[in-house]
Structures are given as C-alpha cells and as structure tokens.
C-alpha positions in Angstrom: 4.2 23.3 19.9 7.3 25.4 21.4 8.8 24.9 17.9 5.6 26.0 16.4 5.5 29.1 18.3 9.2 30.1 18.0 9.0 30.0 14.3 6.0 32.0 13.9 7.4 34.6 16.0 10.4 34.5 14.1 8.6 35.3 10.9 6.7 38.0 12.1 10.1 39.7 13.6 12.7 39.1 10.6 10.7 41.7 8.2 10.1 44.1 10.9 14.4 43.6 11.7 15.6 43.0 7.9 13.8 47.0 6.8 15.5 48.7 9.7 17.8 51.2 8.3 17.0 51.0 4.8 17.6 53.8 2.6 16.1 53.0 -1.0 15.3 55.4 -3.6 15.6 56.8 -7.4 18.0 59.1 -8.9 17.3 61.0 -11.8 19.1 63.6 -14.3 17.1 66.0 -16.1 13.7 64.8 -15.7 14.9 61.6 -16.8 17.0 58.1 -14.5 20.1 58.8 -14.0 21.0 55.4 -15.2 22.9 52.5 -13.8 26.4 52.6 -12.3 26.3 55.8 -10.1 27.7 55.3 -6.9 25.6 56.0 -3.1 27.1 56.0 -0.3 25.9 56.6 3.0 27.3 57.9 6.6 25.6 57.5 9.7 26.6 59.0 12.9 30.4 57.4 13.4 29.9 54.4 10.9 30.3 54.8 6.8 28.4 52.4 4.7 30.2 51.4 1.5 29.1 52.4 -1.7 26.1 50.3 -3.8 25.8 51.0 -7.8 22.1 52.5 -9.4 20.5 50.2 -11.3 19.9 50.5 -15.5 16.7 52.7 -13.5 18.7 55.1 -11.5 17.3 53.1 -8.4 19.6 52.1 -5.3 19.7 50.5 -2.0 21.5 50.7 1.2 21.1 48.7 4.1 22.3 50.8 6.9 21.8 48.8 11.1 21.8 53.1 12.6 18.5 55.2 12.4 18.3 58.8 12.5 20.4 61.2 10.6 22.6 60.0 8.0 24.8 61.7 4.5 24.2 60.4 0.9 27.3 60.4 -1.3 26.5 60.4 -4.7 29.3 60.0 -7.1 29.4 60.3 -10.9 32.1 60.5 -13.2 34.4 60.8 -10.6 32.3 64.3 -8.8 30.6 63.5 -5.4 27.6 65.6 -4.3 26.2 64.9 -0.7 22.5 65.3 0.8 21.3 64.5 4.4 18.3 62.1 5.0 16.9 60.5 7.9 17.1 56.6 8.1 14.3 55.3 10.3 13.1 51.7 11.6 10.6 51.2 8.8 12.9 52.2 6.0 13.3 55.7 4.0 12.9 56.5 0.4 14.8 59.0 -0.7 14.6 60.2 -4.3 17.4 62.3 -5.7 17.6 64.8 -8.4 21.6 65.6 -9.4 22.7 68.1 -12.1 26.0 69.3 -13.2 26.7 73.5 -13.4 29.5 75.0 -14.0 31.8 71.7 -13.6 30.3 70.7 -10.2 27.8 68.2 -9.4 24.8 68.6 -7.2 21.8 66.5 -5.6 18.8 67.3 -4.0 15.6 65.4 -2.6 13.2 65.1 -5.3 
C-alpha cells in the first residue's frame, strides 16, 4: 500500500516539476512561420541555456530549472535579436515576431 501511495504521488508531482521553467512559443516572419532552423536561446539570472532550433512551424522549446525574468536570443542567418520574458512555474508561451530593416534583425512579443 506504501508503494501504492508513493507512486501516485509521484505522478501527480512529475507534471507539475517537468513544466517548471518552460518557455515554448512561435516565431513568425511577415505574417507568416518563420520556419525551421532559427536558433533560441535563453538567459536567466546568472545561468545561459543553450540554444534549441524552430521547427519546419517556427515553433520552439526551452526547458529552463529558474523562474522569473529571463532574455530570448533569437539568431538568424547569423543576426541575433533579443527580447525579455518571464519564465514562471507553470510554463510561458512566448510568441515572437522578428523582421529585418536596414540590415539588422529584430523581435518582439507577438
């Protein structure tokens, strides 16, 4: 019965623990995904998360352990644009919007 109990609680805790810090989201270009193989980074507080690709959809996810306030790094074609979100227990989505003027990429929350 211990066994029993231990195990249940385990499987009520691990999806509460296992969506802490997540920063998920969509990037898109022109009205349109962005497409696959744009880098996103992410900083928070002292630690730097490495890098994960977009999908063919423009879509991403970072699993990050820190909540609070944290950088996105977007990089395309070798141009990096940054944009601050807050990571929180439950997860954040944070959809991006990037564009290129005048040589330099930007992104902003959708």
């Amino acid at each position: 019965m211990k066994k029993v109990l231990t195990t249940l609680a385990l499987m009520i805790a691990l999806p509460t623990l296992a969506s802490a810090g997540e920063i998920y989201g969509k990037i898109t270009a022109g009205g349109a995904p962005a497409g696959e193989g744009i880098d996103v980074a992410a900083k928070c507080g002292a630690k730097t998360y490495p890098a994960v690709k977009t999908d063919k959809t423009g879509s991403y996810h970072l699993v990050v352990t820190e909540t609070g306030k944290c950088t996105l790094t977007v990089t395309q074609k070798g141009q990096s644009a940054s944009v601050d979100v807050n990571s929180y227990d439950e997860g954040a989505q944070a959809d991006l919007v990037i564009e290129t003027k005048d040589g330099k990429l930007s992104a902003r929350r959708k």
